[in-house]
N, C-alpha and C positions, 0 to 999 in steps of 0.2 A: 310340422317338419318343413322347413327350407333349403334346399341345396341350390345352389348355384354354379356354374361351372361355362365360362364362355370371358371376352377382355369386357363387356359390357352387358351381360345380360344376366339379370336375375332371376332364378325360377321356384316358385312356388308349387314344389312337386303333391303338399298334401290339396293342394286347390285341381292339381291336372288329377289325380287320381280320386274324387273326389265319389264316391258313392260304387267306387271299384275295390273289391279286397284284397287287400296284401298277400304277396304269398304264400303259402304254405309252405312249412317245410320241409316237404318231400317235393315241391314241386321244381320242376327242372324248363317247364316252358315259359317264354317271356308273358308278363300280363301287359294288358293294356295301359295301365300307367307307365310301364317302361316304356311301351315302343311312343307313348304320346310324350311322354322326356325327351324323348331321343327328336322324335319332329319339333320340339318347341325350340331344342338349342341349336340346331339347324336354320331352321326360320332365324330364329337371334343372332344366330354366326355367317348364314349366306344369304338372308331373306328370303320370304317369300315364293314358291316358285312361281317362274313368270314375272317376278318384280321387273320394273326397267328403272330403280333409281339403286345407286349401287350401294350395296351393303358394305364396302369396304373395312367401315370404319371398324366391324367386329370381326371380320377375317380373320381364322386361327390359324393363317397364316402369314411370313414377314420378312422381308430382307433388306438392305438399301441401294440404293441405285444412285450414283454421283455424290455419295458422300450425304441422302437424306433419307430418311425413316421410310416405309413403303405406305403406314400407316397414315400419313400426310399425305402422300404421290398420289395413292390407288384412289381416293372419291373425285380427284380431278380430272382422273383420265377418262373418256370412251369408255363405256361401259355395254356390254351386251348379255342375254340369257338365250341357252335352248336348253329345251327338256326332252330328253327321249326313253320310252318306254323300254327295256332291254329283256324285259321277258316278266312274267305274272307276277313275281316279286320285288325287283328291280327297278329304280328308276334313274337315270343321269343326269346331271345337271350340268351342263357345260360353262362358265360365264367366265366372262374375257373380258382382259382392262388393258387399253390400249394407250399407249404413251403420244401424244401427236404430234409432240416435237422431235422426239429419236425413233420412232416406232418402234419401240418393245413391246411387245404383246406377252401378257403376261396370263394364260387360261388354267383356271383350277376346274378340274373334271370330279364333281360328287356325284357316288354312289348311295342312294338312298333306298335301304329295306322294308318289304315292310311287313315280314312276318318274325321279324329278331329286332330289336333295338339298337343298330348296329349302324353305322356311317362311316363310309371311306374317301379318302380324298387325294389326288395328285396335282400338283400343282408343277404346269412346262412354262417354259420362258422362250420366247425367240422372238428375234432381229427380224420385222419388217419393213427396216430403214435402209438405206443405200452405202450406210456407214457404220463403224465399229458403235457399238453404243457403249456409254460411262460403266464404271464399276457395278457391277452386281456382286455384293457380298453379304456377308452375313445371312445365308439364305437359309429359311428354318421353314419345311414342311408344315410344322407346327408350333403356331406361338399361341398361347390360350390362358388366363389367368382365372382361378376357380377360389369363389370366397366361403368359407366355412360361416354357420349361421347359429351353432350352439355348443354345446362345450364337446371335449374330446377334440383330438388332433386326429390330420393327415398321414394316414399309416397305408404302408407302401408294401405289398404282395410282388416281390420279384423272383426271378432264380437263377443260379448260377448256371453259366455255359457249358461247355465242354471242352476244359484245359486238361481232359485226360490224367484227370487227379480220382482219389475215392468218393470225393463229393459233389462230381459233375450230375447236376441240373439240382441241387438241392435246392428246398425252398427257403425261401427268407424274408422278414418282415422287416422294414423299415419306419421309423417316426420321426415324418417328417417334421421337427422343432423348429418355432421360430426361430428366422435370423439361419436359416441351415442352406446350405446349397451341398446337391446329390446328384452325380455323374453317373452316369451309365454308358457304353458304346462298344464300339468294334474295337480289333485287337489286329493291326499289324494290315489291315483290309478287309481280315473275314470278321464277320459279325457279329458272331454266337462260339467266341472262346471263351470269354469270362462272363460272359453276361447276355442272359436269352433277352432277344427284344421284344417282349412282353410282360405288361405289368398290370395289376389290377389296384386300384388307389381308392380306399376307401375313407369316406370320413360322412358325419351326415346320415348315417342309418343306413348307406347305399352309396354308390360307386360309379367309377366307370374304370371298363380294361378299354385300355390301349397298347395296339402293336406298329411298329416300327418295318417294314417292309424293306428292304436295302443289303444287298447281297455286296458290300462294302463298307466303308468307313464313315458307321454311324455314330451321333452322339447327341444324348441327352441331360438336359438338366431341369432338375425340380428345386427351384428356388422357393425358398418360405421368407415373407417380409416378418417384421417383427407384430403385425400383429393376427388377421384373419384372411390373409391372400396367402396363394399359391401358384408361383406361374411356373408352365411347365412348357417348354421347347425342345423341338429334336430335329433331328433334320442329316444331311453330310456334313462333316465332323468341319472341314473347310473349303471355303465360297469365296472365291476372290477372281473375278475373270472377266474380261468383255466379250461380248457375243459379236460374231461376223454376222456379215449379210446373211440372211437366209437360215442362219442357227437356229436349233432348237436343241434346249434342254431340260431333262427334267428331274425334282426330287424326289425322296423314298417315298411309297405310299405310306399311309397315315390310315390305321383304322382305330374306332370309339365305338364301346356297346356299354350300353348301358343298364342301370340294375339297382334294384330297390330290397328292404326290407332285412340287412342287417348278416345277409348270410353268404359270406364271399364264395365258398367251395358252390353252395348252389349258381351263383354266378359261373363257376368256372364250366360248370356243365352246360351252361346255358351256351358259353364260348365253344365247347366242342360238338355242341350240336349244330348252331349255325356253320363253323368251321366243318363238319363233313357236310353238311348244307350246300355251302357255298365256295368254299376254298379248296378241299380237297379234290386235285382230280382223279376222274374216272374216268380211266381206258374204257374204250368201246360203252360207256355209257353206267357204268356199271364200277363200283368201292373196288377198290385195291384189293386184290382175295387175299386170303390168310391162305399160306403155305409154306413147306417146307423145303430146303435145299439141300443136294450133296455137292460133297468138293472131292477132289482128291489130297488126301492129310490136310495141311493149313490151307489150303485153297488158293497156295502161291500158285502161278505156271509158268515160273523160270525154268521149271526141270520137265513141262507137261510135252509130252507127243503125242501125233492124233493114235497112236497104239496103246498108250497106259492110258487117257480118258476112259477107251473103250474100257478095260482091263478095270477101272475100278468102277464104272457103271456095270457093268457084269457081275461085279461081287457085290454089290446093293441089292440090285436083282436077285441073285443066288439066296441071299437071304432072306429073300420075299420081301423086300422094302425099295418101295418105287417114291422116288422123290416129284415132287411137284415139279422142280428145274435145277439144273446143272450149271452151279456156279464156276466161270471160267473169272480167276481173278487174275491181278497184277503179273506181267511176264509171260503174256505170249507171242510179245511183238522182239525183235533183234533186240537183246541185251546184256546178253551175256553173263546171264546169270543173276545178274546187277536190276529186279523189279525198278529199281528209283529211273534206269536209262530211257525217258522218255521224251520221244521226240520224234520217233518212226514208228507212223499209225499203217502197219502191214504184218499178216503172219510170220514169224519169224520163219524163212523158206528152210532151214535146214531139217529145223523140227514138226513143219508143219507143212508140206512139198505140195499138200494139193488144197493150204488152206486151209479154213476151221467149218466148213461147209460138210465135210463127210462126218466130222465129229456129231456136228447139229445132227444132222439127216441119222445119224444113227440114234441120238436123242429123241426126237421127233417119233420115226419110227417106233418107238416102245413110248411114246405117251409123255414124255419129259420134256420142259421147253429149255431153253439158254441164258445165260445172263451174261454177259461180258463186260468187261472194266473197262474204261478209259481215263487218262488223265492227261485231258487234249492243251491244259493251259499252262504247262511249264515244259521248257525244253533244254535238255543233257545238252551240253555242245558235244560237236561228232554225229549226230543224231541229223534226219533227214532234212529235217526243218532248217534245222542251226546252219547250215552248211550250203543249201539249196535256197532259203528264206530268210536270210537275216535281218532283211530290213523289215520283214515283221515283227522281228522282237522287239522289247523292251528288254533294257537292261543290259550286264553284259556280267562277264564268269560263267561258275559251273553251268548254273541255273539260270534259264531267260525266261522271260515271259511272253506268252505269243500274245500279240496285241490283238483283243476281240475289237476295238474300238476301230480298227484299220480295216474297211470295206473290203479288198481284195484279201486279206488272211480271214476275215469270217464268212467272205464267202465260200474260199476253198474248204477252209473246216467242216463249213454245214454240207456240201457236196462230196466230199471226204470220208467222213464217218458214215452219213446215208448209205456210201456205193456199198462201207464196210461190213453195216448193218441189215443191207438187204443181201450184198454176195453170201454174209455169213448164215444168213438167216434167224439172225436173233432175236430175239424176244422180250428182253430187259435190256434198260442202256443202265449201264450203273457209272457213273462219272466222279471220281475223287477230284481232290485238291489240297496239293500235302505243302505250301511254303506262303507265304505273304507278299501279296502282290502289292502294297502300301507303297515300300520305296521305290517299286519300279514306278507308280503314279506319280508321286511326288517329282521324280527325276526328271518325267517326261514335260514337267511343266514349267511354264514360262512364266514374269512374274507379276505379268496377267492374264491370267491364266491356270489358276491353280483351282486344282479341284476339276477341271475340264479330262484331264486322261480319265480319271473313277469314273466320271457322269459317263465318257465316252464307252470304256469299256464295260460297267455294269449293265448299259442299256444294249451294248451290243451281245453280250453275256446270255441277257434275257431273250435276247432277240433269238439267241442261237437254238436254245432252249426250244421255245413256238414255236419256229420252223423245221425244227428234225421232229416236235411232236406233231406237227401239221400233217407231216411227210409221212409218220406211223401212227395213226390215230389209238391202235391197239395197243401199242408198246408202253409200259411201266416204265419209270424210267426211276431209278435208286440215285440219291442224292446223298452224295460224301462228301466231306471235308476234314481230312483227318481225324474221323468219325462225323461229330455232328458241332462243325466249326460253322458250317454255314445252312443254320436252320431258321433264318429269316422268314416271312409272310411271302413277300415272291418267290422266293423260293421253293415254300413247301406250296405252291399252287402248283409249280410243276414237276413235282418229284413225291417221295419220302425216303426219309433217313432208314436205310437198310442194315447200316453201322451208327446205332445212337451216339458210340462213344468209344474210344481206341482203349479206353479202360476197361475190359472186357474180361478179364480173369478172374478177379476176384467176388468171390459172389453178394459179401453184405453191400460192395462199393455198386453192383448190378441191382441188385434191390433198392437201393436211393436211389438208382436211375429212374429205374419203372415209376416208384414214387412222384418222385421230380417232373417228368418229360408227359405225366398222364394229365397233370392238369393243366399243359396245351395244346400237345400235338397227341391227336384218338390214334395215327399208324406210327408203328417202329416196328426192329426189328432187331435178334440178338443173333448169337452161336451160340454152340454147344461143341465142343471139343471133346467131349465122352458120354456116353447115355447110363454110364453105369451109377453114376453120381445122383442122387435120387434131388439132394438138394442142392449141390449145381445145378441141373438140368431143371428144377421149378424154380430156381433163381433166375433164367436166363427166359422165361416165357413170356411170348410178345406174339404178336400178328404174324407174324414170319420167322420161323428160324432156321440156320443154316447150322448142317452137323458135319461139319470138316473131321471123318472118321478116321483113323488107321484101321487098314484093313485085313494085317495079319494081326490083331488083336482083337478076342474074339469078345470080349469084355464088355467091347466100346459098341459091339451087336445085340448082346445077347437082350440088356433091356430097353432097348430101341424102340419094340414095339410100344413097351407097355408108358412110355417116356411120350410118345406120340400120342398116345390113346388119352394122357392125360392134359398135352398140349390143345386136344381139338376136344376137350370137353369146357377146357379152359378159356380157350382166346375168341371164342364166338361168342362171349359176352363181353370184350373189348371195345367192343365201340357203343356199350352204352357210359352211360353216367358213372364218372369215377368220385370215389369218397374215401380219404385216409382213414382210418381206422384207429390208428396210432401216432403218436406224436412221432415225427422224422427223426431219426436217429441212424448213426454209422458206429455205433459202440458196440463190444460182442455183447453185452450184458444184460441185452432187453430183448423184447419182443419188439416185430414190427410185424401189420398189416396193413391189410387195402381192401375194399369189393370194387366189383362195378357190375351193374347194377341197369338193367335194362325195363324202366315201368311199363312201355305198352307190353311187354308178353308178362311182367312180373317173373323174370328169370334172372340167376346172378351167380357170381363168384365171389369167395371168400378164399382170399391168401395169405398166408399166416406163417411167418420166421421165429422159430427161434435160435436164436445166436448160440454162437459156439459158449459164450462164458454164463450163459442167462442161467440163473439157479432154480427160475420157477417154470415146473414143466407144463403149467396149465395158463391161458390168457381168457378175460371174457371180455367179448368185442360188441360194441353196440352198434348194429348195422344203422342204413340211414334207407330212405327213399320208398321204404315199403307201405304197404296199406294196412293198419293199424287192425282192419277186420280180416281182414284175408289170412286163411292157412298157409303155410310156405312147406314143403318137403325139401329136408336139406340130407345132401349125401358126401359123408367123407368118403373121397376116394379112397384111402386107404381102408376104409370100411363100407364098403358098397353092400353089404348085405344087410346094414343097421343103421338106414332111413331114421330120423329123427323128422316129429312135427314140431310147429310152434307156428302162432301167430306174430302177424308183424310186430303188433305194439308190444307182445313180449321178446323178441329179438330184437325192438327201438330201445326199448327199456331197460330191461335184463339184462339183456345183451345173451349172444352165442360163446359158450363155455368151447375152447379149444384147446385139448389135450396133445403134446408131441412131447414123446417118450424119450427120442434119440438129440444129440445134444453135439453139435446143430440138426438141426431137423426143420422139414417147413411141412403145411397141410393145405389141404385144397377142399374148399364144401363149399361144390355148389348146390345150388337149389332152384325151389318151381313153386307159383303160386298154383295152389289146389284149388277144386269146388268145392 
């Protein structure tokens, strides 16, 4: 077998793996032929570490400058390398191409791993000349051409975004046909409406996933020539601008892991492991805990006073159910009513006289932490901003956009919400963003110049980001976008989606979510708007969820507990290895399932729908991952008193026979490897 995948490098994966065995197919950790892939097209794409003649020529990445290919430019420029250690896995590779007539300095920073098959790469630009320098355009994170070596085509694992449809983050295959060109990108500035920027491209027995990092206006294309090439580029959607003195800017990061032996979902688990590895952060050192949340009803707080908080934390309590933390949403700042009026980041004083401080502190006091909303980057005119700071904005009408890219507005926002976040004593920052900051970029730009407000404000964005988590090293921090618009790779390094998706009611459209969003991001998190609903409420189970109750219905209490008891026997097998069970589907007419599936303890879940219209009351599901000798004890929760055994290769095999009665109906059996 041959794969290749680099603008010039061919690699001979069955010669690198060569008296190493292929994986197995339960196995979920990288082998050594993968991660020795991943360093040979490295070497081929950046050279050597420590090289000092430059590797240009295979750079997978490319832009032009003055009107010529970068690909020409970059072996004549100045060339340097530093290597630095960044911790027992990690290595960076700094190397820098320096122009000596305009001085553009042009440094691509690689990260190299080396217990996952995995490489990431940013590449900054900047002016160390005394004058504007020529066009820099067309500038592509990633430009890389990959040649297929035996038959079968280029077939493309992507998913859709969250455009708050029934079928947001569904999965999809694409074949990529000679002669085909295939777009991908952001939608309006945010990134992940129609299209998540992660894809797994299979051809060759084996693969690589690649993710797109860019908290704006990204865009990819996978071009197929007419016969065995494939070139794939991505990068900001448009690059037209000259750099001042002293500039610096830079493109989306760009990650590549790599993956052998025919079986993309085991890839994809290989993805979520290094991804809680290495990308997911952790407060105070430690995974995003699985908990639950209460609101008061929908968890608006246009109507909230620090006296009904109290009033509906006391009847949680009363019922003997203590929430992990106390979701304060949209509408506690002046707005009369009006959640969308943002622009004055202050308690709203009539409803709130002494603040959200005695709220917390009563919180606090009984064991419960805070969560509060913000949505610091669009601003109501009228609002405090609009009228006090206009020359911060962008744009003009109802809605402006506070400019992060303008030093004095990002500094006041990051000192801003801090004072907010510490007088209030919060605990979770949760941050929406409900409209499309695109045209306000576009507008600001001049027509040399373009694409410079995105770079400025996304980087000032991220900036904002690491410096309030700098400033609370413990704080969570929930990342919204009109649910999950902007669930990019920078992104989710500083947050997770706490709202996957504003499609939230209906429950088969909930279940393709789960489906959908598991095979790349391990944390999310749902609601529940009644506990009585046996299949809502196992529709809607995630790492976190919020149960925004009414509290003179007694209904939406009574199976509370037992709705949670199956939530936390449920989601502490989340963050292992996930496997579809069933073909994706959003039809009433079938069944769907899922497990995930945790090998070092050999512990798991098995969740199973059946649809309102589905005529057959039994499914049998062939689980994946388990140890073909090993006994397994499996327990339906609805039958906790009638344990069933079985070994793995007969639940590989056979498969687990799954009965539900009621029509819709779903089931939950997890299970335990036995002695």
């Amino acid at each position: 077998m041959t794969m290749s995948l680099s603008t010039g490098l061919v690699l001979p994966v069955a010669l690198i793996a060569a008296s190493l065995s292929a994986p197995s197919a339960g196995a979920t950790q990288p082998t050594a032929g993968e991660i020795a892939w991943m360093r040979r097209w490295v070497n081929g794409s950046f050279g050597p570490a420590g090289t000092t003649a430059s590797p240009a020529r295979t750079a997978p990445f490319s832009f032009v400058y003055g009107g010529r290919p970068s690909a020409e430019l970059l072996p004549k420029w100045r060339f340097a390398e530093q290597v630095e250690r960044l911790d027992s896995q990690r290595t960076r590779r700094t190397q820098t191409y320096t122009d000596p007539d305009s001085g553009l300095e042009v440094r691509c920073a690689i990260v190299q791993y080396a217990d996952y098959p995995t490489v990431e790469w940013t590449v900054y630009l900047g002016n160390t000349g005394a004058a504007d320098t020529p066009i820099v355009e067309g500038l592509q994170a990633l430009d890389a051409t990959l040649r297929r070596s035996r038959g079968g085509e280029f077939l493309l694992h992507h998913s859709v975004g969250s455009p708050t449809q029934p079928n947001d983050y569904q999965p999809l295959e694409t074949v990529l046909e000679p002669g085909s060109q295939t777009l991908f990108g952001g939608a309006g500035g945010r990134p992940t409406i129609f299209h998540m920027s992660y894809f797994n491209l299979e051809w060759d027995g084996g693969g690589v996933i690649l993710a797109v990092g860019w908290p704006g206006q990204w865009l990819s294309e996978f071009a197929r020539d007419g016969s065995e090439s494939l070139r794939i580029r991505a990068g900001q959607e448009l690059t037209h601008f000259v750099l001042h003195p002293g500039e610096e800017v830079r493109t989306p990061l760009i990650v590549f892991q790599f993956w052998q032996g025919g079986d993309w979902i085991r890839a994809q688990n290989i993805w979520r492991k290094w991804f809680i590895a290495h990308s997911l952060r952790k407060p105070g050192g430690k995974l995003p805990p699985t908990q639950w949340c209460g609101a008061s009803d929908t968890g608006m707080m246009v109507n909230a006073t620090e006296e009904n908080q109290k009033t509906f934390v006391d009847a949680y309590l009363a019922r003997g159910l203590h929430p992990d933390f106390w979701w304060m949403d949209a509408g506690w700042y002046p707005c009369n009513g009006d959640w969308t009026r943002t622009g004055t980041w202050e308690p709203d004083p009539a409803r709130f006289p002494r603040g959200l401080r005695p709220v917390t502190d009563y919180l606090h006091a009984r064991g419960i932490r805070a969560i509060l909303w913000f949505e610091p980057e669009r601003v109501r005119e009228g609002t405090w901003l609009a009228t006090t700071h206009p020359e911060w904005l962008l744009g003009d009408g109802t809605d402006r956009l506070l400019n992060l890219g303008d030093p004095e507005a990002w500094g006041w926002l990051v000192d801003h919400v801090d004072r907010v976040l510490t007088e209030s004593a919060i605990d979770i920052y949760r941050q929406d963003f409900n409209f499309d900051p695109l045209p306000f970029w576009r507008a600001a730009d001049a027509p040399d110049r373009q694409g410079m407000a995105e770079i400025r404000y996304v980087t000032g964005l991220l900036a904002y980001w690491d410096e309030l988590l700098r400033r609370h090293p413990d704080m969570l921090y929930d990342n919204c976008a009109s649910g999950g618009r902007r669930n990019d790779l920078e992104s989710m390094r500083r947050g997770v989606p706490y709202t996957k998706s504003d499609y939230a009611d209906d429950p088969v459209g909930v279940q393709g979510e789960t489906y959908g969003i598991s095979l790349w991001l391990p944390y999310f998190a749902a609601t529940w708007e009644s506990s009585d609903d046996a299949y809502l409420c196992r529709s809607r189970l995630a790492q976190t969820v919020g149960a925004c109750l009414t509290i003179d219905d007694p209904g939406h209490f009574r199976e509370l507990p037992r709705r949670l008891d199956e939530w936390r026997q449920t989601v502490r097998h989340y963050w292992g290895d996930f496997y579809p069970l069933t073909p994706y589907s959003l039809a009433q007419g079938v069944w769907i399932a899922w497990q995930f599936h945790t090998p070092e303890t050999g512990t798991g879940v098995v969740q199973a729908f059946r649809r309102a219209k589905c005529a057959q009351p039994e499914v049998r599901l062939r689980l994946r991952g388990l140890e073909a000798t090993a006994r397994y004890r499996l327990t339906d929760l609805d039958h906790r008193d009638a344990p069933v055994w079985m070994t793995g290769k007969e639940l590989m095999e056979d498969g687990l026979q799954v009965e539900v009665t009621d029509r819709p109906g779903a089931a939950i059996v997890v299970y335990r490897r036995v002695p």
